[in-house]
Backbone as CSV, one residue per row, in Angstrom:
resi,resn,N_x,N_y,N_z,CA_x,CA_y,CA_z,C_x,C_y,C_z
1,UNK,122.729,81.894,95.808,121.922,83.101,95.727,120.960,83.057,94.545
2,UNK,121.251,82.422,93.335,120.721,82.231,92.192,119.255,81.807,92.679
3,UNK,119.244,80.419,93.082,118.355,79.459,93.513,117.185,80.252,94.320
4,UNK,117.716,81.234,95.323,116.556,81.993,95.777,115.857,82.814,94.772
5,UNK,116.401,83.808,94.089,116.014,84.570,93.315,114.826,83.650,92.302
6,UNK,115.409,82.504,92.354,114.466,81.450,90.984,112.944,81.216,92.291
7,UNK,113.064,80.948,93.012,112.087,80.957,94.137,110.746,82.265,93.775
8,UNK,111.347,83.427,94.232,110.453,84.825,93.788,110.396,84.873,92.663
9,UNK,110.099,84.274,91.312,110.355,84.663,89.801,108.635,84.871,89.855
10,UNK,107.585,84.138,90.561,106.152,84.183,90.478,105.830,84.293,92.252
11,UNK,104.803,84.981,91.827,103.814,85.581,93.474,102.795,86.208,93.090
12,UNK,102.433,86.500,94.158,101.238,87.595,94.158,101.744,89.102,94.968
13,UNK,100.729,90.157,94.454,100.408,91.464,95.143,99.605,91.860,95.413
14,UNK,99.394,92.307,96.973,98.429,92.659,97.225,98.458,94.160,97.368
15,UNK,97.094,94.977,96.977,96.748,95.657,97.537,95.948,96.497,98.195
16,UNK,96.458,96.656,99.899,95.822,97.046,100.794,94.939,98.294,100.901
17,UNK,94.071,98.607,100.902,93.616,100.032,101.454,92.468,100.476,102.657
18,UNK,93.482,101.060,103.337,92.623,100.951,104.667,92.600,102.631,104.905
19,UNK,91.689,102.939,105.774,91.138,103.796,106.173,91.751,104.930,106.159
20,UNK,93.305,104.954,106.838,94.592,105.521,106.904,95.821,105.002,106.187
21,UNK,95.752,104.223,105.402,97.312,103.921,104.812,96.850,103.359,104.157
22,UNK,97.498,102.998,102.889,98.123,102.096,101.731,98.809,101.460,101.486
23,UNK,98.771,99.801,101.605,99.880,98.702,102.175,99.930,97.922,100.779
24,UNK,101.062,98.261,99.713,101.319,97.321,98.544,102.675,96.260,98.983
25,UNK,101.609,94.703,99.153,103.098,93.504,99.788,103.026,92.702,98.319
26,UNK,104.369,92.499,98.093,104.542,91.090,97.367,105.079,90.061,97.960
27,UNK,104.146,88.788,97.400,104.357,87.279,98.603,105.013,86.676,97.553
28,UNK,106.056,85.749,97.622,105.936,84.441,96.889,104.980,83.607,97.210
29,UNK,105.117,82.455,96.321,104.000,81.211,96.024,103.417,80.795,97.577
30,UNK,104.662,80.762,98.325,104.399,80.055,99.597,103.473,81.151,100.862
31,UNK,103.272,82.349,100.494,102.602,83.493,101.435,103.535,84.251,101.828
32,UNK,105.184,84.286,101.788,105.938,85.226,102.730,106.169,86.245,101.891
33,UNK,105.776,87.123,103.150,106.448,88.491,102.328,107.960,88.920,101.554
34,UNK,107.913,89.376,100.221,109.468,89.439,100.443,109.716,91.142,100.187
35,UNK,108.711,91.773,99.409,108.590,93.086,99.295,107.447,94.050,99.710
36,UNK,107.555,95.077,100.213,106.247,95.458,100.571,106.646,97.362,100.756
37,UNK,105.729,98.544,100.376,105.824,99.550,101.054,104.573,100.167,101.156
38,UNK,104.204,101.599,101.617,103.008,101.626,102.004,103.183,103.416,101.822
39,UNK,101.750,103.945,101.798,101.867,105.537,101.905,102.456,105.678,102.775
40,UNK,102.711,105.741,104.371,103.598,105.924,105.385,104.811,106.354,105.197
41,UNK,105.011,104.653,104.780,106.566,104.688,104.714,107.241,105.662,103.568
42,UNK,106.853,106.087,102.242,106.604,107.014,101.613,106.928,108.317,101.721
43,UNK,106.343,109.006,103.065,106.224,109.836,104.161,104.993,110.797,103.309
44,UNK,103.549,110.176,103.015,102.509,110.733,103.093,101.800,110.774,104.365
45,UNK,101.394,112.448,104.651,100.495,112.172,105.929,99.235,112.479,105.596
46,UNK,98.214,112.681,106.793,97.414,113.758,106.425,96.110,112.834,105.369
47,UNK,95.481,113.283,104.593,94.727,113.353,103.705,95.274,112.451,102.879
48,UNK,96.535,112.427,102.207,97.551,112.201,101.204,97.532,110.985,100.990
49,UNK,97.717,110.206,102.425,98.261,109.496,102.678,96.552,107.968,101.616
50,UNK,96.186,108.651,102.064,94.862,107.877,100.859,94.351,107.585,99.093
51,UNK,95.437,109.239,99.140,95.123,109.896,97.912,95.967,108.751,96.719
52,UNK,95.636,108.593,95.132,96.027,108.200,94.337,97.863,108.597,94.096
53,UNK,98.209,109.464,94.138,99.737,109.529,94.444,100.286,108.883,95.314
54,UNK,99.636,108.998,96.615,100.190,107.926,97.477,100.055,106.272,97.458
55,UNK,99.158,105.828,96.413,99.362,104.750,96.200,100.219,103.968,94.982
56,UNK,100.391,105.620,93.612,101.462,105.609,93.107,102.866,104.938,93.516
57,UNK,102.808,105.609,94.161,104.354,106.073,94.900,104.679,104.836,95.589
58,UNK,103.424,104.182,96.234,104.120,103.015,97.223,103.816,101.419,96.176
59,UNK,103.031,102.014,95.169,102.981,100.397,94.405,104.536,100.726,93.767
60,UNK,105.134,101.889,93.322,106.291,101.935,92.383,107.205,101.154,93.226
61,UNK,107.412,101.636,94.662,108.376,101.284,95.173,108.540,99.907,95.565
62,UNK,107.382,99.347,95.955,107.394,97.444,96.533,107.270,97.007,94.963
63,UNK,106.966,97.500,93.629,107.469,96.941,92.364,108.594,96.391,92.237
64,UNK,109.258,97.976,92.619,110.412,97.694,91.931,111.744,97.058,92.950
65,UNK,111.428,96.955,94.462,111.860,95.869,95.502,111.690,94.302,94.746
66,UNK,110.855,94.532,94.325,110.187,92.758,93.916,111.204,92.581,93.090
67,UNK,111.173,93.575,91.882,111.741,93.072,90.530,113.301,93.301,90.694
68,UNK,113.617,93.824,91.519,115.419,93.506,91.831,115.557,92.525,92.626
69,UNK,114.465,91.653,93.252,114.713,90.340,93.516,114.496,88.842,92.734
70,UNK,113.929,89.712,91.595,113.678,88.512,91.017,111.929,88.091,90.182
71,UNK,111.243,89.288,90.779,109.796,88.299,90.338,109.650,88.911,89.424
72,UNK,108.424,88.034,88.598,108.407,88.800,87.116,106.846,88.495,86.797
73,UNK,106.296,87.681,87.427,104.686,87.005,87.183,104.153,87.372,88.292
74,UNK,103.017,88.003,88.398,102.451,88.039,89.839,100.793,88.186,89.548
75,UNK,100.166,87.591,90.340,98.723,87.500,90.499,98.355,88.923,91.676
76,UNK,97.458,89.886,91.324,97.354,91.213,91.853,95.934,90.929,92.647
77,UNK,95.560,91.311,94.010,94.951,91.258,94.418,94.185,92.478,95.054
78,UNK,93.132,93.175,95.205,93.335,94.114,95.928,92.140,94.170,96.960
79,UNK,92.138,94.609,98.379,91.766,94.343,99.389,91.401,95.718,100.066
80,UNK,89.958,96.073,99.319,89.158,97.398,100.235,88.778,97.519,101.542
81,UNK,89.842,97.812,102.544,89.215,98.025,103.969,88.749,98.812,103.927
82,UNK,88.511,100.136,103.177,88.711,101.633,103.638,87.008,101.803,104.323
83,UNK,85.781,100.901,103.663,84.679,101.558,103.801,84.216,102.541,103.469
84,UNK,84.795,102.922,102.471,84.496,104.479,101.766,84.194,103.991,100.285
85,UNK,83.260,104.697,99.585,83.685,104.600,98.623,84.168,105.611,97.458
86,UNK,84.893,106.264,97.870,85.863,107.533,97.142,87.710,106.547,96.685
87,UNK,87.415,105.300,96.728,88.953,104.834,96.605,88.935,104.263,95.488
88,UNK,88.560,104.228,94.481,88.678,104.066,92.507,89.921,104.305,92.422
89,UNK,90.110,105.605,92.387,91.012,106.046,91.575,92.279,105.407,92.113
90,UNK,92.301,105.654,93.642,93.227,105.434,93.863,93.853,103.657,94.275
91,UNK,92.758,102.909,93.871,93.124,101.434,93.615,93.369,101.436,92.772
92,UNK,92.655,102.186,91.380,93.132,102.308,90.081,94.749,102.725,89.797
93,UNK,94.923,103.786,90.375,96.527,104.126,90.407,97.662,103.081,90.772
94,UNK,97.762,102.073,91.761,98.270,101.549,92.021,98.180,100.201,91.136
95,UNK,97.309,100.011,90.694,97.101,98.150,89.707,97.560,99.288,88.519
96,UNK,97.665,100.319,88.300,97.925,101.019,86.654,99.611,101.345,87.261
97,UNK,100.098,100.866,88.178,101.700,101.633,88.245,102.299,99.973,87.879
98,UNK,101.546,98.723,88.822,101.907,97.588,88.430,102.070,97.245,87.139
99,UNK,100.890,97.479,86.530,100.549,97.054,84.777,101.886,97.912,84.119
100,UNK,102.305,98.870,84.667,103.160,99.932,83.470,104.604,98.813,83.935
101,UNK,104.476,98.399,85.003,106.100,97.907,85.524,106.318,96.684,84.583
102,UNK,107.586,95.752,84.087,108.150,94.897,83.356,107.504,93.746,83.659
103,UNK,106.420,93.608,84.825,106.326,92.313,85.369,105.292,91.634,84.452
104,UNK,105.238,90.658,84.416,103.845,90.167,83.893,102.486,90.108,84.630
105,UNK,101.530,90.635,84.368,100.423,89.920,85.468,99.472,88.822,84.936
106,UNK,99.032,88.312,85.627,97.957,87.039,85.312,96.805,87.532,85.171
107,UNK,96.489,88.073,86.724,94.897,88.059,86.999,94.740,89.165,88.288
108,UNK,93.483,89.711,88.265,93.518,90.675,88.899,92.038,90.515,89.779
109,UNK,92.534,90.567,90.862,90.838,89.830,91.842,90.766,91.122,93.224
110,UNK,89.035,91.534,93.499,88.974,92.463,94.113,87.919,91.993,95.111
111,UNK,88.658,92.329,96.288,87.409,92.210,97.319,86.958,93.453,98.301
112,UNK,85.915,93.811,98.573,85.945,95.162,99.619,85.139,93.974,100.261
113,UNK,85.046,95.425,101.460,84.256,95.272,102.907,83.893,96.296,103.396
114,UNK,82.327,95.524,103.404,81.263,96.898,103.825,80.608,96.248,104.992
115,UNK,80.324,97.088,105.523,79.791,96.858,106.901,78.001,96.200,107.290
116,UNK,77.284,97.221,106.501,75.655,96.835,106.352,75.444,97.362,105.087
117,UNK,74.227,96.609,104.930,73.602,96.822,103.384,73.619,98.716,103.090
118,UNK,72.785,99.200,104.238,73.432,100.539,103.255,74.422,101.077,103.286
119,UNK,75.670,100.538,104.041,77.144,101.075,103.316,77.279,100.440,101.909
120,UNK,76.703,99.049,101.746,77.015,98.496,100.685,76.254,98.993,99.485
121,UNK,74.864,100.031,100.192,74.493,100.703,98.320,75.243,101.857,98.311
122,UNK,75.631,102.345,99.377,76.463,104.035,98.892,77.906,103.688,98.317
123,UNK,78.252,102.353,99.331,79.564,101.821,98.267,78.939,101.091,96.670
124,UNK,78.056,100.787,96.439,77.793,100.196,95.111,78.580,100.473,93.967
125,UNK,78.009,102.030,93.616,78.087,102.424,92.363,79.733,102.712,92.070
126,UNK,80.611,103.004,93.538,82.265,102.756,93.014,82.648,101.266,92.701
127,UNK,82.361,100.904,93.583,82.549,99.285,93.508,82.504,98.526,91.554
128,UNK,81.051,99.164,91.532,80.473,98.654,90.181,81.733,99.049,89.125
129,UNK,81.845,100.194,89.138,83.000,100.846,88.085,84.453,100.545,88.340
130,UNK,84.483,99.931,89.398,86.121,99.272,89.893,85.578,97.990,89.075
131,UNK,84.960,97.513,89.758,84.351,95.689,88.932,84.089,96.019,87.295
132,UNK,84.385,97.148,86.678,84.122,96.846,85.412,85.583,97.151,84.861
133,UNK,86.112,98.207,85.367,87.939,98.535,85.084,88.565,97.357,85.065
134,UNK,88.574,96.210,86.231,89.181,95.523,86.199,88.970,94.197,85.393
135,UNK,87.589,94.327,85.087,87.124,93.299,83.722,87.796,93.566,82.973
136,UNK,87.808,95.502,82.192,88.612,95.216,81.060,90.062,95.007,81.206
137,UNK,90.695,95.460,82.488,91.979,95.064,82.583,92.380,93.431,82.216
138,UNK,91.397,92.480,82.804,91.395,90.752,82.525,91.385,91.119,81.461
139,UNK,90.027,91.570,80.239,90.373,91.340,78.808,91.868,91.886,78.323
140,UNK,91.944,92.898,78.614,93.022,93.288,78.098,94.426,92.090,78.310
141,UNK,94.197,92.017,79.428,95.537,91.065,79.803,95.623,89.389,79.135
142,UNK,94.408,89.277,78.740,94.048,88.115,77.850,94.520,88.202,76.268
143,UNK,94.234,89.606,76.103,94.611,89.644,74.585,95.852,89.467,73.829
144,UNK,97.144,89.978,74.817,98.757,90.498,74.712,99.051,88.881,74.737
């Protein structure tokens, strides 16, 4: 049992945000999932289910799945389906529930998806201020 646990000690996290839900998975090295929960499962509906609490709530919980199995290093990823751009905060909430948890992080990498150029200027200006949070999050995580 040891030997597995030494397996999950490093991975990645992703997180998801899509249109309707909030999907935080942790992979080991090799891609498999070993922890994962989501606003849903949570039992956010409605509106909620988008909102910065609800991504609270579901990064706390696939955290702290991870870290009673074992991981402690993880590379954070996060992955904008939503096409909106009102989701800052609440990507912010979830990489700020990771950062507070025992784990270590490395590195923190962001990708959205926009559809045509002018979703991509009305998404700009969140985008821009996510792409600068998470700069200083790298510095920061460089400095410790």
């Amino acid at each position: 049992m040891e030997e597995k646990r030494d397996s999950f000690r490093a991975g990645n996290a992703t997180i998801q945000i899509l249109p309707d839900n909030i999907i935080i998975t942790f992979t080991d090295m090799k891609g498999e999932t070993v922890a994962w929960s989501s606003s849903l499962t949570q039992g956010f509906e409605g509106r909620w289910k988008v909102m910065p609490i609800a991504a609270r709530k579901a990064a706390d919980v696939a955290t702290q799945k991870a870290m009673d199995i074992g991981m402690t290093d993880v590379d954070v990823y996060v992955k904008d389906e939503s096409g909106t751009a009102d989701m800052t905060d609440t990507i912010r909430a979830a990489i700020d529930t990771i950062l507070a948890s025992d784990m270590k992080v490395e590195i923190v990498k962001h990708r959205y998806q926009t559809r045509t150029d002018e979703e991509r200027t009305t998404v700009g200006k969140e985008v821009f201020m996510l792409e600068e949070y998470i700069k200083r999050v790298r510095e920061w995580l460089k400095s410790l």
